[in-house]
N, CA, C and O atoms as a MOPAC input file, in Angstrom:
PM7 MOZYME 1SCF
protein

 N     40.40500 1     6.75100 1    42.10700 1
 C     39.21100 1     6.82000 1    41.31700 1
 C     38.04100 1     6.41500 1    42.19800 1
 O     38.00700 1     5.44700 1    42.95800 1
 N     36.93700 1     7.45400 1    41.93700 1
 C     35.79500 1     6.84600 1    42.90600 1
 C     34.84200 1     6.44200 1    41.84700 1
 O     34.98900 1     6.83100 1    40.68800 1
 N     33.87500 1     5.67800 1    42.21300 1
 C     32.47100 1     5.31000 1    41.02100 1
 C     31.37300 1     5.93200 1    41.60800 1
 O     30.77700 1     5.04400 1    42.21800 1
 N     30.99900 1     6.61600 1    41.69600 1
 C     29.75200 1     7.43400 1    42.11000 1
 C     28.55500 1     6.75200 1    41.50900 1
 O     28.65700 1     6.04900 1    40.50400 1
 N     27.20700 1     7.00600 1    42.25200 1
 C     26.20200 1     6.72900 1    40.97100 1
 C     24.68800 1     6.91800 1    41.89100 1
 O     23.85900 1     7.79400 1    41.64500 1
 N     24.58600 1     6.08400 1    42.77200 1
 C     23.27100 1     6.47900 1    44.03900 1
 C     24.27500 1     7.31300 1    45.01000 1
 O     25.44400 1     7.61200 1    45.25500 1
 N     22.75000 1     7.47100 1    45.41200 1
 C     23.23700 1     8.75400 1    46.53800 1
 C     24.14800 1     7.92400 1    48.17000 1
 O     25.03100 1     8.46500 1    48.83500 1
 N     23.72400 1     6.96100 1    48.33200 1
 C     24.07500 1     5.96500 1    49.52700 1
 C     25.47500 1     6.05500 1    49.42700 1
 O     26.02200 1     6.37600 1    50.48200 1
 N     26.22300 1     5.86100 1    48.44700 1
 C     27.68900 1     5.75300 1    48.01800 1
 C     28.66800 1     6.96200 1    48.35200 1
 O     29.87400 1     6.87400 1    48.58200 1
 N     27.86300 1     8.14200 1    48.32700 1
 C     29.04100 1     9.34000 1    48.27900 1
 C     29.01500 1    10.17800 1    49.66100 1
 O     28.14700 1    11.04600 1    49.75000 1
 N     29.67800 1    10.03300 1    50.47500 1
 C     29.69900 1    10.50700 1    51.61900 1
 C     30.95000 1    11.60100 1    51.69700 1
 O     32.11900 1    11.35700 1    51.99400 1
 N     30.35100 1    12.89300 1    51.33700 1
 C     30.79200 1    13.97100 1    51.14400 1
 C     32.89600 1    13.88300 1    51.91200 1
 O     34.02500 1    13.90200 1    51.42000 1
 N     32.13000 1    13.77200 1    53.61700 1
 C     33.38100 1    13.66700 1    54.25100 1
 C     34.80800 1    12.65000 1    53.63500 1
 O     36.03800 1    12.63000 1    53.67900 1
 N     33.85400 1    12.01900 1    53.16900 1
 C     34.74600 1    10.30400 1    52.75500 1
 C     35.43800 1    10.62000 1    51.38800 1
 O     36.58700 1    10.36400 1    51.02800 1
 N     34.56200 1    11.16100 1    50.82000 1
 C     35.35800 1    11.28800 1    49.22500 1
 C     36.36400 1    12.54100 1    49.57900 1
 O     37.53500 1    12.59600 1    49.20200 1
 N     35.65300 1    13.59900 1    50.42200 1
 C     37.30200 1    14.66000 1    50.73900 1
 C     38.64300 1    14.09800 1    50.68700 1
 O     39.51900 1    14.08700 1    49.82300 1
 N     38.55100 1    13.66700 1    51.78500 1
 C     39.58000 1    12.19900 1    52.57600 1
 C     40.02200 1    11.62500 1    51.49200 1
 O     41.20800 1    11.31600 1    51.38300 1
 N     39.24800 1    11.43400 1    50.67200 1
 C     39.87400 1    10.11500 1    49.52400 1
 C     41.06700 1    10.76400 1    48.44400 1
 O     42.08500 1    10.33400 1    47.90100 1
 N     40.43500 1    11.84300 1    48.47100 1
 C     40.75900 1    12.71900 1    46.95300 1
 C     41.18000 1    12.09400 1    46.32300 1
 O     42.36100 1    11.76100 1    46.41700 1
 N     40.46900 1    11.72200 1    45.51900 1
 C     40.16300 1    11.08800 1    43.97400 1
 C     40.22600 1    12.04500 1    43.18200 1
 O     39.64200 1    13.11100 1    43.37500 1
 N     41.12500 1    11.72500 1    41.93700 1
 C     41.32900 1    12.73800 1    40.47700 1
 C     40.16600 1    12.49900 1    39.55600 1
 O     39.73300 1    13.28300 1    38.71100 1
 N     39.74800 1    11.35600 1    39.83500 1
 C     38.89000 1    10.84100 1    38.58300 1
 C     37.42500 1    10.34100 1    39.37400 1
 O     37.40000 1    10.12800 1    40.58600 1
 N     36.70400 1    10.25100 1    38.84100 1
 C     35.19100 1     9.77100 1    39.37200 1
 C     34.72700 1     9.01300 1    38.32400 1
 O     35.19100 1     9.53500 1    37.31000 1
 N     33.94100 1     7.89100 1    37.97400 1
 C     33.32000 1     7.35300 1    36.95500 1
 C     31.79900 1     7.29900 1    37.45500 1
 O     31.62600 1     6.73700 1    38.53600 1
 N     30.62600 1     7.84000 1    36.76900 1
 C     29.68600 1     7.08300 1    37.40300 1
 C     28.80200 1     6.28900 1    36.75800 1
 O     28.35500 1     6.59600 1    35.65300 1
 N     28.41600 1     5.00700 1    37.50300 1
 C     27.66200 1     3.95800 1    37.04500 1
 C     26.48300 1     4.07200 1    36.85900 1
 O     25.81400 1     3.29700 1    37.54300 1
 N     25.56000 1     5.16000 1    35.77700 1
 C     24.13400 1     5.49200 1    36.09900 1
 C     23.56300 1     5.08800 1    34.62300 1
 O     24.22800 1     4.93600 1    33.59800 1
 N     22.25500 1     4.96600 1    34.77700 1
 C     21.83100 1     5.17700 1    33.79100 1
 C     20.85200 1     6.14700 1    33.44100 1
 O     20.37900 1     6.89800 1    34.29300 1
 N     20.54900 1     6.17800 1    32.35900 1
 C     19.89000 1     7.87700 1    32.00800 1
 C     18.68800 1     8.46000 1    32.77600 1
 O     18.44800 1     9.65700 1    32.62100 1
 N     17.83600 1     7.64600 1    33.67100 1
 C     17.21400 1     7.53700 1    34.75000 1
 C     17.84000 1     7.25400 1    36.29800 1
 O     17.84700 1     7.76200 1    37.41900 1
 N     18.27900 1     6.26500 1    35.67500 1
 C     19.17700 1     5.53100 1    37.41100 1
 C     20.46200 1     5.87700 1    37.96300 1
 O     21.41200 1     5.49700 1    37.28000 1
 N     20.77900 1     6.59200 1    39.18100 1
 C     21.68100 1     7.28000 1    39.63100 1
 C     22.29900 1     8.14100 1    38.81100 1
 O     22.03400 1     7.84100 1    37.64700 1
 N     23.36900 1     9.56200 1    38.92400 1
 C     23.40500 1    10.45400 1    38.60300 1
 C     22.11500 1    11.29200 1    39.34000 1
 O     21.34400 1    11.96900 1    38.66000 1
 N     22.03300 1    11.21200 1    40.23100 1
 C     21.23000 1    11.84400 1    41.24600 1
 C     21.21200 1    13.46800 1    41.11400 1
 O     21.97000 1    13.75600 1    40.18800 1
 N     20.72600 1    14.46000 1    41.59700 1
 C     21.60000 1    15.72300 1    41.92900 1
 C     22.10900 1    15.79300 1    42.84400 1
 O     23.08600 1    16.54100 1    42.82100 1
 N     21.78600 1    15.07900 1    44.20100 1
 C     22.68600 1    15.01300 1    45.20400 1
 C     24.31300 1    14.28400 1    45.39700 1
 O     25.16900 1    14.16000 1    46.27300 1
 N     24.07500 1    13.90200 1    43.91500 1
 C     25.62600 1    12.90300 1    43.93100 1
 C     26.49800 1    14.32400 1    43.19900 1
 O     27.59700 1    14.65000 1    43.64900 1
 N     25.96300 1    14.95100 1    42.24300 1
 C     26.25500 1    15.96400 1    41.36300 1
 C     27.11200 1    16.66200 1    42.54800 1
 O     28.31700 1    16.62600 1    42.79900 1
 N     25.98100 1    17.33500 1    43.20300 1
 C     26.50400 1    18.14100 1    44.15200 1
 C     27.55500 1    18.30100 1    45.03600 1
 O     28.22200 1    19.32500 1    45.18700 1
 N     27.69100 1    17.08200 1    45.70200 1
 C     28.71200 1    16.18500 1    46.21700 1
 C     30.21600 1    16.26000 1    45.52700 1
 O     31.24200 1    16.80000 1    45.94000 1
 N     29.93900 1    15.47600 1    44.25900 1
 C     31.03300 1    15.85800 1    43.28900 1
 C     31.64900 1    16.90500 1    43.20900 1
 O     32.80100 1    16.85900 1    43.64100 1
 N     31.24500 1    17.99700 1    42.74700 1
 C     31.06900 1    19.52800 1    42.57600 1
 C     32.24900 1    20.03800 1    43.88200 1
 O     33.30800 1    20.64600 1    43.72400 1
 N     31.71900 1    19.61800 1    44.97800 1
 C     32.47600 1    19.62800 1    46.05200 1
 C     34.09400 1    19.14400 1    46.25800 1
 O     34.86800 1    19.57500 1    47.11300 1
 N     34.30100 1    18.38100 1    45.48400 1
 C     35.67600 1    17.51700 1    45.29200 1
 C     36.48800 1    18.15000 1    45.15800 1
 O     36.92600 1    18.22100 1    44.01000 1
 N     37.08600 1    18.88200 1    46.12100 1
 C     38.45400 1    19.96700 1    44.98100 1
 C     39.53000 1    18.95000 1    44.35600 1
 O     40.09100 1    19.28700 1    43.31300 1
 N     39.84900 1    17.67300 1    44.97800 1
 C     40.65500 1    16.80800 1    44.02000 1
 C     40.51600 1    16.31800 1    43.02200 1
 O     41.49500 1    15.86900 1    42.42700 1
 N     39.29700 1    16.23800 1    42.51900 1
 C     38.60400 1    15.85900 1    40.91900 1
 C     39.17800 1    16.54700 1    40.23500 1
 O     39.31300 1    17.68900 1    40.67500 1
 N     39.71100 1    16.29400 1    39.05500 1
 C     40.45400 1    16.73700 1    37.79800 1
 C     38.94700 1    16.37500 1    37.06600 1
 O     38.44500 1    17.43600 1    36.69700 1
 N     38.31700 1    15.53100 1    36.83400 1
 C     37.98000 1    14.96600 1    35.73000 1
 C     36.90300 1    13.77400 1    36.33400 1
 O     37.04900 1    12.93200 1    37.22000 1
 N     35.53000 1    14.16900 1    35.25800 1
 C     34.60200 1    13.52800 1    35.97900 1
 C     33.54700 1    12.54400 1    34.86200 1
 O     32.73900 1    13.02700 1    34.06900 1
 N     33.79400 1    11.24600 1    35.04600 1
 C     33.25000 1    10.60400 1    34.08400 1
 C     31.88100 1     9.73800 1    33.92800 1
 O     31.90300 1     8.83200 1    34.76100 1
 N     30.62900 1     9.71100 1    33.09400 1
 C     29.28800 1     9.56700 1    33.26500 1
 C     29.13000 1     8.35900 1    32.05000 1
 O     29.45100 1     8.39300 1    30.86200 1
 N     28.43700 1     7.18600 1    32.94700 1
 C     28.58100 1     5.95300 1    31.79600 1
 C     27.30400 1     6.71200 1    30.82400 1
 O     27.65100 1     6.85200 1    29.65100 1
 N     25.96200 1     7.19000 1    31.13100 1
 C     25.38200 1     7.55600 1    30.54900 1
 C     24.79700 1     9.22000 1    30.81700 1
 O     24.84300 1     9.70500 1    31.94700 1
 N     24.33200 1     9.88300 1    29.80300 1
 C     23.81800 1    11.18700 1    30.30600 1
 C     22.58000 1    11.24000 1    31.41600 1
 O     21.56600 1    10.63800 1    31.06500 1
 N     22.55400 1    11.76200 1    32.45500 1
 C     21.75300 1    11.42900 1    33.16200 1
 C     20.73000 1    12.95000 1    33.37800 1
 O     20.87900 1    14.12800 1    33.70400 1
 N     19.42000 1    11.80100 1    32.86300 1
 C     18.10600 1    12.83300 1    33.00300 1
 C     17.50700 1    13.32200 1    34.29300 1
 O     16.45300 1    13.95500 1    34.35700 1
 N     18.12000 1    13.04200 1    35.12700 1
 C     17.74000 1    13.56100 1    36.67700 1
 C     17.98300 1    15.09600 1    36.77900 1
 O     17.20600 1    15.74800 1    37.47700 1
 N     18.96800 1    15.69400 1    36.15700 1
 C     19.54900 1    17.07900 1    36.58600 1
 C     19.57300 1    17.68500 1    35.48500 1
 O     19.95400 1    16.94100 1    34.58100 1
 N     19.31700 1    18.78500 1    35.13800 1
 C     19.67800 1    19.90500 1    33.97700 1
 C     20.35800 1    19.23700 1    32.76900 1
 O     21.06600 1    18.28100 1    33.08400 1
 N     20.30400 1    19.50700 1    31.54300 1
 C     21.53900 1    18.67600 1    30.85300 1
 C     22.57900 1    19.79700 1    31.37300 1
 O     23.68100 1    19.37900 1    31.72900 1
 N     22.41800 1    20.67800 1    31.42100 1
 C     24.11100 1    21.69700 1    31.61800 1
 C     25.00000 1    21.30400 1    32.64300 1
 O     26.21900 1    21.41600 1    32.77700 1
 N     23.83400 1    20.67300 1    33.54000 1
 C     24.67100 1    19.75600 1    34.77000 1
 C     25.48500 1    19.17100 1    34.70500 1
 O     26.44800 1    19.20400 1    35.47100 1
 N     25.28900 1    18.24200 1    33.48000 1
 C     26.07700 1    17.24800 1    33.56000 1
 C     27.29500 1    17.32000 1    33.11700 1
 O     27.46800 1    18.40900 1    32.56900 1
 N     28.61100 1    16.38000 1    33.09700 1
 C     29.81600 1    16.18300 1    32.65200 1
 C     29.63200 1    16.66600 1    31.30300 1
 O     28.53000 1    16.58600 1    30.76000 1
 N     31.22500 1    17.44800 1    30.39500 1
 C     30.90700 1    17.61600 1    29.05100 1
 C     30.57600 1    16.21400 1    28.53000 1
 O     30.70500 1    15.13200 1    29.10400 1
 N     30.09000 1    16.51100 1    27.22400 1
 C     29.78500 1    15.53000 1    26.33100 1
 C     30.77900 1    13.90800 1    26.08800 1
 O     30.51200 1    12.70900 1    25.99700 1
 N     32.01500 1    14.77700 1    26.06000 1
 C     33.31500 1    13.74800 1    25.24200 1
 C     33.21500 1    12.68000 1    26.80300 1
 O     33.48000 1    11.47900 1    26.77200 1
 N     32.88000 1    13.25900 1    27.79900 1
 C     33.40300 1    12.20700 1    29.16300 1
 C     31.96900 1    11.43100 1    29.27300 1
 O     31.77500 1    10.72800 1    30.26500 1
 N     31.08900 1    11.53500 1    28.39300 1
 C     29.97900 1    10.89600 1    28.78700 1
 C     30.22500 1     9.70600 1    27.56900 1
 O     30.41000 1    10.00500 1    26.38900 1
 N     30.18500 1     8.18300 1    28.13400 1
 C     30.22200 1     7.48400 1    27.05800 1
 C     28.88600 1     7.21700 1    26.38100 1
 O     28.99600 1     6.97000 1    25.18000 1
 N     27.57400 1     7.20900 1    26.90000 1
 C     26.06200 1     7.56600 1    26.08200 1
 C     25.41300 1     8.74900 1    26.07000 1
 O     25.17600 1     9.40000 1    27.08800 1
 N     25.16100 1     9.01400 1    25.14300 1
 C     25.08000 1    10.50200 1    25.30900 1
 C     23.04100 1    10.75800 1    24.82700 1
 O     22.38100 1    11.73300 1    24.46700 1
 N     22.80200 1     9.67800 1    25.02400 1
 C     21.34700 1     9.57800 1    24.18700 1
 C     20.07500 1    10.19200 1    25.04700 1
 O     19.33200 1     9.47200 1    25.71400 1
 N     19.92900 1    11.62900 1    24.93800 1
 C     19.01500 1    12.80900 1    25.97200 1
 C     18.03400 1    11.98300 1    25.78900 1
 O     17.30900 1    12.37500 1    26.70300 1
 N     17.09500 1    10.59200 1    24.98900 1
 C     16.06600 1    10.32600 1    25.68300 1
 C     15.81600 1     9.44600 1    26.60800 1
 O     14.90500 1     9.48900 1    27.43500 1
 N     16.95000 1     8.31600 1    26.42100 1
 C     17.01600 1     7.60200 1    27.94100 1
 C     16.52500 1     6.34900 1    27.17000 1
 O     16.33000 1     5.29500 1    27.77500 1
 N     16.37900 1     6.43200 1    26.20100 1
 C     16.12700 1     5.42500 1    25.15500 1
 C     17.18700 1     4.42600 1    25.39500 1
 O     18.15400 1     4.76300 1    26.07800 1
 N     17.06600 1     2.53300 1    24.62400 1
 C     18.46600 1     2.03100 1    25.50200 1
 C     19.41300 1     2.27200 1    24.00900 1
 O     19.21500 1     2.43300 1    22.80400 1
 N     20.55200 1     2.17500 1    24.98300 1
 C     21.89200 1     2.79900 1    23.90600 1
 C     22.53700 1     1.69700 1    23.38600 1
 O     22.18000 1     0.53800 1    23.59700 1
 N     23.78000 1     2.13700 1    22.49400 1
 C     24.58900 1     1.25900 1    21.84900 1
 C     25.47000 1     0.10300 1    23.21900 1
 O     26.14800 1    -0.86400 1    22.87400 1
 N     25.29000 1     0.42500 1    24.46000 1
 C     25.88300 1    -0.10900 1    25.33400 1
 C     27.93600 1     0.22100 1    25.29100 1
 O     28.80500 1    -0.65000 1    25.33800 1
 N     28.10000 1     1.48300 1    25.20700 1
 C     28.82900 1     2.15100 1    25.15700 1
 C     29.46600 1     2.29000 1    26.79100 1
 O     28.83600 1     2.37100 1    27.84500 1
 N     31.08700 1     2.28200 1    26.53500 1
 C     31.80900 1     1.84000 1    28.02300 1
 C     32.83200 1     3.05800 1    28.03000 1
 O     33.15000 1     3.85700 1    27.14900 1
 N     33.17100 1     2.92400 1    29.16500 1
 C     34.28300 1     3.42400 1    29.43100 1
 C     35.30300 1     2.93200 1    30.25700 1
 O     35.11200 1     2.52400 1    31.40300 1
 N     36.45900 1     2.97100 1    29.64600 1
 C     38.03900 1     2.30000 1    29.78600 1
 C     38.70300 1     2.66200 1    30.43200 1
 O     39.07500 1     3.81700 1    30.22200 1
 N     39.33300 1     1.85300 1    31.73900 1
 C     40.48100 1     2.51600 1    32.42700 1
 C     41.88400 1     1.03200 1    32.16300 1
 O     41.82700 1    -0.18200 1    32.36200 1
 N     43.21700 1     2.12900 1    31.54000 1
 C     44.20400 1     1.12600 1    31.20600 1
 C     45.25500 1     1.74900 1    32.43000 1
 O     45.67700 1     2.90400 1    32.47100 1
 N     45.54300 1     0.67300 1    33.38600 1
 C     47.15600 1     0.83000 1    34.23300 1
 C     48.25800 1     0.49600 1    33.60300 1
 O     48.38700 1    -0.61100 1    33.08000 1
 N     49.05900 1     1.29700 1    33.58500 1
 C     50.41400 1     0.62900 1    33.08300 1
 C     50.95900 1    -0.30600 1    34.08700 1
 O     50.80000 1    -0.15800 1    35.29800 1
 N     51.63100 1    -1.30700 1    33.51400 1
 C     52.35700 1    -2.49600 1    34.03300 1
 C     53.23600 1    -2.23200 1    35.37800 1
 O     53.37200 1    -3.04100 1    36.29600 1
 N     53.72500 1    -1.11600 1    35.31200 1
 C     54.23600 1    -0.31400 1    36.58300 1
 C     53.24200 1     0.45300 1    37.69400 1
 O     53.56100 1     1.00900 1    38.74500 1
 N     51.99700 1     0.29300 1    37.11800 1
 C     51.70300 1     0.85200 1    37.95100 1
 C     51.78400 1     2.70200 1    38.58200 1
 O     51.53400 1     3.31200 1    39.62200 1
 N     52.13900 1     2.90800 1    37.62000 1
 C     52.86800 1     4.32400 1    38.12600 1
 C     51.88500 1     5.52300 1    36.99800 1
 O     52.01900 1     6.74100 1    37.12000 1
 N     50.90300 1     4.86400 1    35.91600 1
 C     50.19700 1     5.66100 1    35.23900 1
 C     48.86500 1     5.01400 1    34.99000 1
 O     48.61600 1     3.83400 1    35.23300 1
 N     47.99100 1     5.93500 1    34.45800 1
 C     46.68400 1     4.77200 1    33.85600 1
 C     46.24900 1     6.02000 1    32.99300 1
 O     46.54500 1     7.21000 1    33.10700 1
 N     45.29100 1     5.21900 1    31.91700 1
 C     45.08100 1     6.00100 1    31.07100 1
 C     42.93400 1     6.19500 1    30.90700 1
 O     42.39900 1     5.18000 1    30.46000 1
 N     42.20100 1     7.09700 1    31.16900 1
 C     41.13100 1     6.35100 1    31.08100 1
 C     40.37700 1     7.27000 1    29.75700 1
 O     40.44900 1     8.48200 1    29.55100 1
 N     39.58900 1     6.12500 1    28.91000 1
 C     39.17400 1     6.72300 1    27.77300 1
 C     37.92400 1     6.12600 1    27.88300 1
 O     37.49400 1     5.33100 1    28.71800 1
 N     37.14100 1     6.90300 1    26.39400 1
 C     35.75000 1     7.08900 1    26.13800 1
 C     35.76300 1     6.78000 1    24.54000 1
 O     35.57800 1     7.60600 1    23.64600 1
 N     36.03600 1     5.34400 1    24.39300 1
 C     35.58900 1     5.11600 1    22.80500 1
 C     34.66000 1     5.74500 1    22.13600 1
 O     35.18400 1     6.48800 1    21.30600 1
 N     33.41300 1     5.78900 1    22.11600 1
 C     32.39100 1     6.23200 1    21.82400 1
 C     32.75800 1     7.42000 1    21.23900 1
 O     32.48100 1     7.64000 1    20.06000 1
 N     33.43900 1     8.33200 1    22.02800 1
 C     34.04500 1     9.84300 1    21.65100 1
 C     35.06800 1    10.41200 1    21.27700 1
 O     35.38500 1    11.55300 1    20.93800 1
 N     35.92300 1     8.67100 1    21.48000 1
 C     37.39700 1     9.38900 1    21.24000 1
 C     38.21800 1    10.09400 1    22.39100 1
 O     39.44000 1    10.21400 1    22.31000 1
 N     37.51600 1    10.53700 1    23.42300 1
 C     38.30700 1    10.77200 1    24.80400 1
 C     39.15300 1    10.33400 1    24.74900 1
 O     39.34700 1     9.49400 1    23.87000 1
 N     40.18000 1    10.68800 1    25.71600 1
 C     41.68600 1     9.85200 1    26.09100 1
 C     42.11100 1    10.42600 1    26.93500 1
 O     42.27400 1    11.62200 1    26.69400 1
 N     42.40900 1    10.06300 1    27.96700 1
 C     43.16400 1    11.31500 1    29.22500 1
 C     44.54100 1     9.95900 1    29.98100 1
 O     44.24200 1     8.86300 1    30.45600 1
 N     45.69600 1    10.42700 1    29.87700 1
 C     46.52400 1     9.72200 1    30.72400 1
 C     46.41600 1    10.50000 1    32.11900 1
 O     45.90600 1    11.61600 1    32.21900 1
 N     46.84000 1     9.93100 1    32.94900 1
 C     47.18400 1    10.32000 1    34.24900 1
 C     48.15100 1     9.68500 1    35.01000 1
 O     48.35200 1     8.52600 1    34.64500 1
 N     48.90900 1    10.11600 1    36.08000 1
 C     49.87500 1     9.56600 1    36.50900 1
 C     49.06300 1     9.27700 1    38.00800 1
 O     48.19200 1    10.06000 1    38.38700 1
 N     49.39100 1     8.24300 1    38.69500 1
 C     49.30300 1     8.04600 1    39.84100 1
 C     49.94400 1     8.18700 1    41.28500 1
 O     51.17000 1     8.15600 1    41.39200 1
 N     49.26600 1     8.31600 1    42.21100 1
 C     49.91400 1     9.19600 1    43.44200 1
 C     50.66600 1     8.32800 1    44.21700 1
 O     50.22300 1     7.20300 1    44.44600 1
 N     51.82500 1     8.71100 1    44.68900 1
 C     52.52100 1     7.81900 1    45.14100 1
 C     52.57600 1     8.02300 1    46.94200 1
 O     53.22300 1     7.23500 1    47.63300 1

């Protein structure tokens, strides 16, 4: 899992290398969610699944992650319910599950061994 969110953080080469299934990013509806982080992302062929603490007004709304993976979804940037998003590991280690209360999301995933 990577956390994306300013542009300083995502170094195209580095996240290849990493391949990460999942991305979370730490922005708020102004602050990071950049388009250059977008872009970057976009780039990931290992991303399954890409998750946005808030909708971010920097880029197009079409840009952004669907709705259900965004845990604030509030287009004016207005402040929100303070809405999170959840990542659960199983005790083994061998799965995690990451969800989006707010929406009801739920995605398990298994981890790479």
């Amino acid at each position: 899992m990577h956390q994306p969110g300013p542009n300083r953080g995502n170094n195209p080469l580095l996240l290849k290398r990493l391949a990460p299934h999942v991305s979370v990013m730490q922005n708020g509806p102004r602050k990071g969610g950049q388009p250059e982080t977008f872009a970057t992302l976009k780039d990931v062929p290992s991303l399954q699944a890409k998750y946005q603490v808030h909708k971010s007004l920097n880029i197009p709304a079409e840009e952004n992650t669907p709705a259900e993976f965004i845990a604030n979804t509030d287009a004016s940037g207005a402040p929100n319910d303070g809405n999170f998003i959840k990542m659960s590991v199983a005790a083994d280690g061998k799965s995690y599950t990451i969800s989006v209360p707010s929406t009801g999301h739920s995605h398990p995933s298994r981890t790479r061994k």
